[in-house]
Backbone as CSV, one residue per row, in Angstrom:
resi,resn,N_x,N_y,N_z,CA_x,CA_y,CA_z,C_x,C_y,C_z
1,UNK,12.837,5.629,-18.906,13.045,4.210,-18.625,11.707,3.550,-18.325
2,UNK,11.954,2.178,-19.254,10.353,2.007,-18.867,10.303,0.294,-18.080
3,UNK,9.720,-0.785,-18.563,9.589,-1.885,-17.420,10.284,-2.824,-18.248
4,UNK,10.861,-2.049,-19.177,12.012,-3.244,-20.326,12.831,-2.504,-20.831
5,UNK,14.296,-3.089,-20.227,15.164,-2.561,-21.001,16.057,-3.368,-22.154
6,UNK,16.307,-2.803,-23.553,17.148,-3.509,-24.607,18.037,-3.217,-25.111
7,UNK,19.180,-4.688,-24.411,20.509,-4.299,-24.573,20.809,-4.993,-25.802
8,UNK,21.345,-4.374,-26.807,21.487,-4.766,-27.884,23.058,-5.627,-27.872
9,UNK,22.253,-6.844,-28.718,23.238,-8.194,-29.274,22.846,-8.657,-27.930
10,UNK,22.203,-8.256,-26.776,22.134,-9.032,-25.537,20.655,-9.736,-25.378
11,UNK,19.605,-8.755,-25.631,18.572,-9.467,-25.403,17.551,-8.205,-24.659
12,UNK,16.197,-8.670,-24.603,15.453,-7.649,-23.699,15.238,-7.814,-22.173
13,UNK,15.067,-7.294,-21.909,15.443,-7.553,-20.177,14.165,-6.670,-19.227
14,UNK,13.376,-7.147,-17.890,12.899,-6.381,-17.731,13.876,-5.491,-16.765
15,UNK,12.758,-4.310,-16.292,13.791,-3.269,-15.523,13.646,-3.810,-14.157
16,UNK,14.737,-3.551,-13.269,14.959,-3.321,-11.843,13.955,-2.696,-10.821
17,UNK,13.760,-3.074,-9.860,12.968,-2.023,-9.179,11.308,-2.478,-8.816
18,UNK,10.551,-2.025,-7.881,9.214,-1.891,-7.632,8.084,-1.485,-9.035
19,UNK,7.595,-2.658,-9.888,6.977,-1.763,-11.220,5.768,-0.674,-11.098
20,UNK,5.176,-1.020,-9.525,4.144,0.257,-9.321,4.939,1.381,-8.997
21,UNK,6.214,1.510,-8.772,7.399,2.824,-8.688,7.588,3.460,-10.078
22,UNK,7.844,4.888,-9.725,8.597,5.470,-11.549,7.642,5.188,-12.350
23,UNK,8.312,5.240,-13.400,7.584,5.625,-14.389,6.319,5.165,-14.674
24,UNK,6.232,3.681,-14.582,4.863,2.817,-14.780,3.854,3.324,-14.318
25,UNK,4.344,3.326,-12.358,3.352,4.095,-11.362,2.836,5.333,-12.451
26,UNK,3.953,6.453,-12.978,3.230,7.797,-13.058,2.387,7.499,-14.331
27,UNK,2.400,6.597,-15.425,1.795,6.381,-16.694,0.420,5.679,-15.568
28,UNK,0.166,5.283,-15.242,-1.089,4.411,-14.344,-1.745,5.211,-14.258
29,UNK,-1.280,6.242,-12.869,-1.726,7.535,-12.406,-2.304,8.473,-13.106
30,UNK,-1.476,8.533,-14.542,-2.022,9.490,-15.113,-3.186,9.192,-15.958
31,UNK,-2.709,7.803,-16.147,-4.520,6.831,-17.123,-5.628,7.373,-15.942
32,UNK,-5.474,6.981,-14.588,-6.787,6.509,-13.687,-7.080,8.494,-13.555
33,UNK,-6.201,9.523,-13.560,-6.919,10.845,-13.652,-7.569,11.051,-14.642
34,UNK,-6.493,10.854,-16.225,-7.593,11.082,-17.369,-8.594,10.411,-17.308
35,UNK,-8.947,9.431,-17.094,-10.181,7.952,-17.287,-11.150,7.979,-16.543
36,UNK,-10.956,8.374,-15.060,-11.584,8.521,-13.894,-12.104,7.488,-13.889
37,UNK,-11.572,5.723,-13.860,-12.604,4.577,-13.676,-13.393,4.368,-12.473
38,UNK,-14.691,4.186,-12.772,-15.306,3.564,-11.888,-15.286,2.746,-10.805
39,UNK,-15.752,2.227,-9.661,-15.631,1.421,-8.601,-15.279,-0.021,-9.186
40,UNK,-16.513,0.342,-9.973,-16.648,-0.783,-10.856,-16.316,-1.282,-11.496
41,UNK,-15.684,-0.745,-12.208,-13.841,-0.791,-13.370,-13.119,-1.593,-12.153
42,UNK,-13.037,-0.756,-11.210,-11.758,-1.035,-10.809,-11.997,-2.555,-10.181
43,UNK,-13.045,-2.582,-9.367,-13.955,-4.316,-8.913,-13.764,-4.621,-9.757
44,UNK,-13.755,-5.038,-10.833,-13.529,-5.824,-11.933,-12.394,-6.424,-12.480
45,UNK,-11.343,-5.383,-12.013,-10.156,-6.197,-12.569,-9.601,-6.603,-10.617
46,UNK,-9.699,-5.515,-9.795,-9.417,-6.513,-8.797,-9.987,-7.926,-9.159
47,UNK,-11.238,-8.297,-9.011,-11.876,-9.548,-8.904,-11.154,-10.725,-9.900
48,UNK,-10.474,-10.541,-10.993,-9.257,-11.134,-12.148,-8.480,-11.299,-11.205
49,UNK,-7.874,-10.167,-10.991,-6.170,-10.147,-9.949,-6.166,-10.724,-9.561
50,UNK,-7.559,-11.141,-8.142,-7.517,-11.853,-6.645,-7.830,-13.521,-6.941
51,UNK,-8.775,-13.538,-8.041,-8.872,-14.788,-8.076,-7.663,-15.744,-8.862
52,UNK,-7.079,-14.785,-9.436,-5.221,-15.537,-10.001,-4.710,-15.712,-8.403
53,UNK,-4.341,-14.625,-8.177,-4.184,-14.809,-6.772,-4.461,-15.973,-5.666
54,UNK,-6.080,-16.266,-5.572,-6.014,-17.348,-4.423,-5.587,-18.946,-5.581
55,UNK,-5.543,-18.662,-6.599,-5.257,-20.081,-7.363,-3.739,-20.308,-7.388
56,UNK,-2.663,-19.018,-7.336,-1.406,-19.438,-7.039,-1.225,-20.274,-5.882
57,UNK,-1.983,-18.996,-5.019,-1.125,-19.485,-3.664,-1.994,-21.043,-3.555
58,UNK,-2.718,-21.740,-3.811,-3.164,-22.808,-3.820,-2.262,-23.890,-4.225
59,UNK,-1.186,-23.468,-5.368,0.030,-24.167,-5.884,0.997,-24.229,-5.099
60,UNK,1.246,-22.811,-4.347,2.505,-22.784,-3.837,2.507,-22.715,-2.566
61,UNK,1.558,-22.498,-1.609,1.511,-21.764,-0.036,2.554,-23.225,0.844
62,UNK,3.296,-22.699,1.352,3.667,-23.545,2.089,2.936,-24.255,3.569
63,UNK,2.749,-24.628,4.333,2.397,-25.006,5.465,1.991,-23.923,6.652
64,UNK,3.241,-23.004,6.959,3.735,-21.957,7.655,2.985,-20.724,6.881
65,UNK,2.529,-20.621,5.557,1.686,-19.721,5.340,0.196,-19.768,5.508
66,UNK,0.281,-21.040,5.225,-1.411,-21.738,5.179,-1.781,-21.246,6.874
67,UNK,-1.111,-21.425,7.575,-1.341,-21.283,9.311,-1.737,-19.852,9.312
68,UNK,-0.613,-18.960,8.618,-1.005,-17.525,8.983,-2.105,-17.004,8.445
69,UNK,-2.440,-17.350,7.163,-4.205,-17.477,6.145,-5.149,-17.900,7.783
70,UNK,-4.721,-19.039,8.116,-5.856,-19.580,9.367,-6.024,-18.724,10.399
71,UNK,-4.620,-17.635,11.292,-4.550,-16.958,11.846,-5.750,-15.933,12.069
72,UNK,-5.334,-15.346,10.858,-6.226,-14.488,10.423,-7.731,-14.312,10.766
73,UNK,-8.001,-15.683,10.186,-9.894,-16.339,9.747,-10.103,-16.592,11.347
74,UNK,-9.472,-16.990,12.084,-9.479,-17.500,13.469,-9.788,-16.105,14.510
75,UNK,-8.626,-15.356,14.529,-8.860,-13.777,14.937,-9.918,-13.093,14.245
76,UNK,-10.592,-13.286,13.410,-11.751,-12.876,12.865,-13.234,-13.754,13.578
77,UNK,-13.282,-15.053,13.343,-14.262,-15.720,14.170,-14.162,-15.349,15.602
78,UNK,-13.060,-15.097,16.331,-12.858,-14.407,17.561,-13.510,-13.341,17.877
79,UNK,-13.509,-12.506,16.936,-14.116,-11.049,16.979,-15.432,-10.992,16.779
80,UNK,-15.680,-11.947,15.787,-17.415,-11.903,15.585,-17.886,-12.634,16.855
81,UNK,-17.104,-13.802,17.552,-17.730,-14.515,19.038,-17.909,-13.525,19.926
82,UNK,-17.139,-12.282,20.145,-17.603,-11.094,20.995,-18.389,-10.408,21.065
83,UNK,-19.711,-10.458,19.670,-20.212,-10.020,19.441,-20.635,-8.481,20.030
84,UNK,-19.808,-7.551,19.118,-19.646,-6.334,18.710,-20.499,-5.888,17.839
85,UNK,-21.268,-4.827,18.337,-22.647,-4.535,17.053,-21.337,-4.077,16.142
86,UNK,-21.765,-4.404,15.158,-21.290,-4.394,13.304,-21.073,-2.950,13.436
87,UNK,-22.179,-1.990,13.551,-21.710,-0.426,13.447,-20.800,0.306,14.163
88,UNK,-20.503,-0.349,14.893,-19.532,-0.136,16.635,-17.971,0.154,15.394
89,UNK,-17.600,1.682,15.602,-15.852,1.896,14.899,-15.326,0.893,15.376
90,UNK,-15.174,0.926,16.333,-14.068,0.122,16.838,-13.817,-1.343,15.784
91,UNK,-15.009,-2.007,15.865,-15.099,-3.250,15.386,-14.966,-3.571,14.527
92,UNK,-15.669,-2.274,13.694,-15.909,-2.443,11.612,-14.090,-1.870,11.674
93,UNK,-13.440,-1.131,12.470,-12.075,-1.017,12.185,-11.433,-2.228,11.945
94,UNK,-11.459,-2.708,13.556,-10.770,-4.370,13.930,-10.985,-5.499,12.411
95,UNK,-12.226,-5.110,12.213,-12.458,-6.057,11.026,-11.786,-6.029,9.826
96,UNK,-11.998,-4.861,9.391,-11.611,-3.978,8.506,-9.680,-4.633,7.702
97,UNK,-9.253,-4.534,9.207,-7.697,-4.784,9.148,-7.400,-6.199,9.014
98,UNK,-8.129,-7.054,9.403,-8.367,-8.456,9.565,-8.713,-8.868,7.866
99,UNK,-9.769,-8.374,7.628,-10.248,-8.346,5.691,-8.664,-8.176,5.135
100,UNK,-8.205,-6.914,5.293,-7.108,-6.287,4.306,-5.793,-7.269,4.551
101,UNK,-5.703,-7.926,5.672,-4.533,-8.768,6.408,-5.056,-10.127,5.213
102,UNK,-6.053,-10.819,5.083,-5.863,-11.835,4.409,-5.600,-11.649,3.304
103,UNK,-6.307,-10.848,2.433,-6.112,-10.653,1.106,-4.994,-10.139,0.430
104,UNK,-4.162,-9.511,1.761,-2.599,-9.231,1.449,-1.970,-10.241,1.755
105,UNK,-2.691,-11.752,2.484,-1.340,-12.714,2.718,-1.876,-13.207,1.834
106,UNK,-2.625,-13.699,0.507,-2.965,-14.538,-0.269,-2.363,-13.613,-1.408
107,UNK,-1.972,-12.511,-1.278,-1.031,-12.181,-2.497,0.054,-12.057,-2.345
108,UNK,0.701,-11.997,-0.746,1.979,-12.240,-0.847,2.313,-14.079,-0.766
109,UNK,1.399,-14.861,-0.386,1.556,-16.730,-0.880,2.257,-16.534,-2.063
110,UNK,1.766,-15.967,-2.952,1.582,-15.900,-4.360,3.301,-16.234,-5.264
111,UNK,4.201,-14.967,-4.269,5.286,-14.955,-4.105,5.723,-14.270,-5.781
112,UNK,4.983,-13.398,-6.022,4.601,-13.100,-7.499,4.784,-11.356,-7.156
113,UNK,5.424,-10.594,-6.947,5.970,-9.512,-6.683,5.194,-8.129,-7.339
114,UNK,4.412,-8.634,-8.729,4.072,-7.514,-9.850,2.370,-7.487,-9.387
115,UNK,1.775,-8.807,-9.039,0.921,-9.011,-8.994,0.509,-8.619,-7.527
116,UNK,1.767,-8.598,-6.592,1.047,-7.930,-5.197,1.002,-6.355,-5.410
117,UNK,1.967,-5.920,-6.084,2.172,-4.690,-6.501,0.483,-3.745,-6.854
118,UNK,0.293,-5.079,-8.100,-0.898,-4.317,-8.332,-2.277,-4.595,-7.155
119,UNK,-2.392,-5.606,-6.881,-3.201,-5.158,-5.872,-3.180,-4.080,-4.634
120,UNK,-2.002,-4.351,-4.296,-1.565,-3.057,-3.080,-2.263,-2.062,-3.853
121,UNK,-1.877,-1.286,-5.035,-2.774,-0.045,-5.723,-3.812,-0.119,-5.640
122,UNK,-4.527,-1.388,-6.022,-6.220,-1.743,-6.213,-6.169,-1.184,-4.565
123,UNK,-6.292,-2.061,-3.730,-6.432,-1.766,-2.350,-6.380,-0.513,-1.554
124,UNK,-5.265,0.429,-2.100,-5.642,1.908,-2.089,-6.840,2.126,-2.351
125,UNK,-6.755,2.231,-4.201,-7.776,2.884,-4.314,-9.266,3.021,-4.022
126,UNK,-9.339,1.451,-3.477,-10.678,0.672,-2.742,-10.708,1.108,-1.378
127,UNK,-10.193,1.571,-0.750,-9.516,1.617,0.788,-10.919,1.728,1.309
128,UNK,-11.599,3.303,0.438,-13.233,3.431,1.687,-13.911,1.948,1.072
129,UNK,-14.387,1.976,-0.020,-14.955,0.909,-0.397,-15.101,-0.143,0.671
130,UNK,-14.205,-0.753,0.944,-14.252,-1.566,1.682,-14.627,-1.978,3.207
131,UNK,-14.791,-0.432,3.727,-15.389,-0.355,4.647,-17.057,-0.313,4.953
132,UNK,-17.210,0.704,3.229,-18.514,0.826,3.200,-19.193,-0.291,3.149
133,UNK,-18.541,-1.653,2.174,-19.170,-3.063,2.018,-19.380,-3.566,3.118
134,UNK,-18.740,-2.951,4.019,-18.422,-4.287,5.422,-19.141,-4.030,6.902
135,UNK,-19.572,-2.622,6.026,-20.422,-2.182,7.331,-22.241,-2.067,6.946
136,UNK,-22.321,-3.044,5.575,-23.558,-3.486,5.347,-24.160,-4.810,5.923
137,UNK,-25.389,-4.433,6.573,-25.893,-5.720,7.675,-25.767,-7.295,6.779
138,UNK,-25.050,-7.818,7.568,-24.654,-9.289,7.366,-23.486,-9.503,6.771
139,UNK,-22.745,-8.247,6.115,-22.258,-8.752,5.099,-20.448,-9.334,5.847
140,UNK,-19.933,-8.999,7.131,-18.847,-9.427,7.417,-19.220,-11.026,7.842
141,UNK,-20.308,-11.762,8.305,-20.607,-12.815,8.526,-20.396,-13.902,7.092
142,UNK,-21.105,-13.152,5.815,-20.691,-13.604,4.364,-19.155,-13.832,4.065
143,UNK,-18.832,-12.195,4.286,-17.462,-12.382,3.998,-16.593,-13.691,4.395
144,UNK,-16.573,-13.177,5.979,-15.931,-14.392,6.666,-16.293,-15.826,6.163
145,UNK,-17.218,-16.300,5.909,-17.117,-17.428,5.421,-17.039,-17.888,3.936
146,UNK,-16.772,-17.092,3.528,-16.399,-16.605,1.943,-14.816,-17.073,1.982
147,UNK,-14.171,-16.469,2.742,-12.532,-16.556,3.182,-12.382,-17.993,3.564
148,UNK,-12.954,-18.806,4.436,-12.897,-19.874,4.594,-12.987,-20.715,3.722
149,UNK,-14.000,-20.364,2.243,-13.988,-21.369,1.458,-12.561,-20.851,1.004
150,UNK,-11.926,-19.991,0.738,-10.411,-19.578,-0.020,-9.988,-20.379,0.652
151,UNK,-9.642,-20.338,1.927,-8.497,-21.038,2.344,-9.137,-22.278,2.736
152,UNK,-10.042,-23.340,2.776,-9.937,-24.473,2.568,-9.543,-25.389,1.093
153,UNK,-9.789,-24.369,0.084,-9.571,-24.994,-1.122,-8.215,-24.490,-1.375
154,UNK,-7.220,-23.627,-0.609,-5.414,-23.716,-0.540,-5.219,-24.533,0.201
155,UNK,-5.907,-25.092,1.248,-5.231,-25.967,1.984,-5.406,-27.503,0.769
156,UNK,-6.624,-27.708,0.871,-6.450,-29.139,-0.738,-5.226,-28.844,-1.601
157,UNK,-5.012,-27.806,-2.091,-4.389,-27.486,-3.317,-4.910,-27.902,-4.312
158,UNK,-6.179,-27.213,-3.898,-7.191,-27.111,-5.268,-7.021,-25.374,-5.934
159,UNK,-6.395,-25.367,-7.382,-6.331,-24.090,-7.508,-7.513,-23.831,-8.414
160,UNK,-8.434,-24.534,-9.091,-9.144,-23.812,-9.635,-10.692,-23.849,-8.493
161,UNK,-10.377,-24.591,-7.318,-11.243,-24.266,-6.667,-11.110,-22.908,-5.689
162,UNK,-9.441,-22.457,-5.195,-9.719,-21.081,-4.655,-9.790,-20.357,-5.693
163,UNK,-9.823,-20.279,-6.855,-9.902,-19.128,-7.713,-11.484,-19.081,-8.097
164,UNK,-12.499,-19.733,-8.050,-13.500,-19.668,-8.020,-14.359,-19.196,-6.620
165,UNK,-13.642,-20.168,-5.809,-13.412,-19.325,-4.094,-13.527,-17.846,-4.158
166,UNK,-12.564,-17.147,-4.494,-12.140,-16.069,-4.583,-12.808,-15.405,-5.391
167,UNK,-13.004,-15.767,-6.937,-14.502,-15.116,-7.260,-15.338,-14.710,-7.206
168,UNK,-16.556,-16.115,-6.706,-17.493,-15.969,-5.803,-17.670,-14.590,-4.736
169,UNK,-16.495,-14.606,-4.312,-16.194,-13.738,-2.924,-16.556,-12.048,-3.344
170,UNK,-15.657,-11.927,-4.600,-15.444,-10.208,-5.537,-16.552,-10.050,-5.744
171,UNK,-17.401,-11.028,-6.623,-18.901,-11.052,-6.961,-19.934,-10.500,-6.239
172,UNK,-19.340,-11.273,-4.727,-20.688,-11.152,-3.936,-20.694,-9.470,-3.889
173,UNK,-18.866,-9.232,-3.631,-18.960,-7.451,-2.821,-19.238,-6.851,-3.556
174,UNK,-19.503,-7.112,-4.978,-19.822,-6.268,-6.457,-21.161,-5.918,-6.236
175,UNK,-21.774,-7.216,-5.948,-23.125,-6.840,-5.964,-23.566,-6.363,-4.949
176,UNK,-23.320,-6.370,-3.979,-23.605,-5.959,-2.697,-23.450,-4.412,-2.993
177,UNK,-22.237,-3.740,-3.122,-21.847,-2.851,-2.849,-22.642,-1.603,-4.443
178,UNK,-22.890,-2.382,-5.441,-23.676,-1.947,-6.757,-25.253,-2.029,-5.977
179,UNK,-25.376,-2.179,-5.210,-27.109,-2.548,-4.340,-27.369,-1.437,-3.608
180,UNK,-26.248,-0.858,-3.197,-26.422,1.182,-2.768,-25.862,1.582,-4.073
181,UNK,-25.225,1.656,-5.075,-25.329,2.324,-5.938,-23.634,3.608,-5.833
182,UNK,-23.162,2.540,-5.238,-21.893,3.355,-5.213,-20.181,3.413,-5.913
183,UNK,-20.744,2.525,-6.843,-20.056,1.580,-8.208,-20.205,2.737,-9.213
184,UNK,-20.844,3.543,-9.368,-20.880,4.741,-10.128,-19.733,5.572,-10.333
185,UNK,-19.380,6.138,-11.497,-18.899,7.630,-12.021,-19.321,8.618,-11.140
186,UNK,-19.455,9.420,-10.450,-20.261,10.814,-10.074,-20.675,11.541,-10.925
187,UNK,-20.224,11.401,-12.639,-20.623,12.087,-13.450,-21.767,11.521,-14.221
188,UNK,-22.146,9.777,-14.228,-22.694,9.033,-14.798,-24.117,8.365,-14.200
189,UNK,-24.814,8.820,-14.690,-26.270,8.090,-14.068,-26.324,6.439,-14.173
190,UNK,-26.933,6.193,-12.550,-26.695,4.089,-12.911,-27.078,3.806,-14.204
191,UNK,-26.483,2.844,-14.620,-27.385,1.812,-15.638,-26.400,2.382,-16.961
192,UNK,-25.236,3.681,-17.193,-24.957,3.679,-18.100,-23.573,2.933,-18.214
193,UNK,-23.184,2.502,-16.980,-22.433,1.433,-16.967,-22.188,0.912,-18.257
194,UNK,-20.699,0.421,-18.686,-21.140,-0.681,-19.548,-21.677,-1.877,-18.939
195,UNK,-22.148,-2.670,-19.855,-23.278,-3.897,-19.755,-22.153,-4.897,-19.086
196,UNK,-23.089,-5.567,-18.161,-22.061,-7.038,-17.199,-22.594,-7.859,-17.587
């Protein structure tokens, strides 16, 4: 069974169910073992995903979501006002969860079920990644105000301005995080990348 089923004289239909579940999930799984993509592969299509992403919810976020997006950015400026050295666990944790908390409420705004799906996977598979980015000097101060431009341009309901928002944002951690050199294959020397 796959993510379409066809009932004949009826029509095609998709299937029931979670599409990162069953079968899809195990055909994915089994691409990303044979394939072994890169950080960088995978940054890449996150950075597509997220920026569809902050341009929905720019269409659709209601009021009551827009607050919890602010929540977030707010409990984050909170944390950086305590000023917590950056290397301190505790903090790059606190942060850490605060990062993963927005970018999961700007895909659940979205209200788009396939598309949180796939990020939730991206987000796995990024899980260290994201710590490693965030525990590079300056870079949660960037971030954070990176997020702010997202969610001021959902609050306008400007969508091609959070999706450029949101861009901007993937970009920066691309490069940042390609600046130690950890966007690599383990099997592949830098630079044989394909070309960006």
């Amino acid at each position: 069974m796959g993510l379409v089923s066809i009932r004949h004289g009826s029509g095609i239909y998709l299937s029931r169910g979670d599409p990162i579940n069953g079968v899809w999930s195990t055909r994915w799984m089994q691409w990303v073992l044979q394939h072994a993509p890169s950080l960088l592969e995978m940054f890449e299509v996150r950075e597509a995903i997220e920026a569809k992403a902050a341009s929905l919810a720019a269409r659709q976020a209601s009021a009551a979501e827009m607050r919890r997006l602010e929540r977030i950015l707010t409990e984050a400026d909170a944390l950086l006002a305590r000023g917590r050295a950056h290397l301190d666990e505790e903090f790059l944790r606190s942060y850490v969860r605060l990062d993963a908390a927005f970018h999961e409420t700007v895909a659940e705004i979205t209200h788009n079920g396939f598309l949180r799906s796939l990020l939730a996977a991206l987000g796995s598979a990024l899980a260290e990644s994201r710590e490693a980015t965030l525990a590079m000097p300056g870079r949660i101060e960037r971030s954070l105000r990176e997020h702010w431009r997202v969610l001021e341009a959902v609050r306008r309901r400007d969508a091609e301005g959070a999706r450029r928002a949101m861009e901007d944002h993937m970009r920066r951690v691309i490069q940042e995080v390609r600046s130690v050199k950890v966007l690599h294959r383990p099997n592949r020397q830098p630079g044989t990348e394909r070309g960006r």
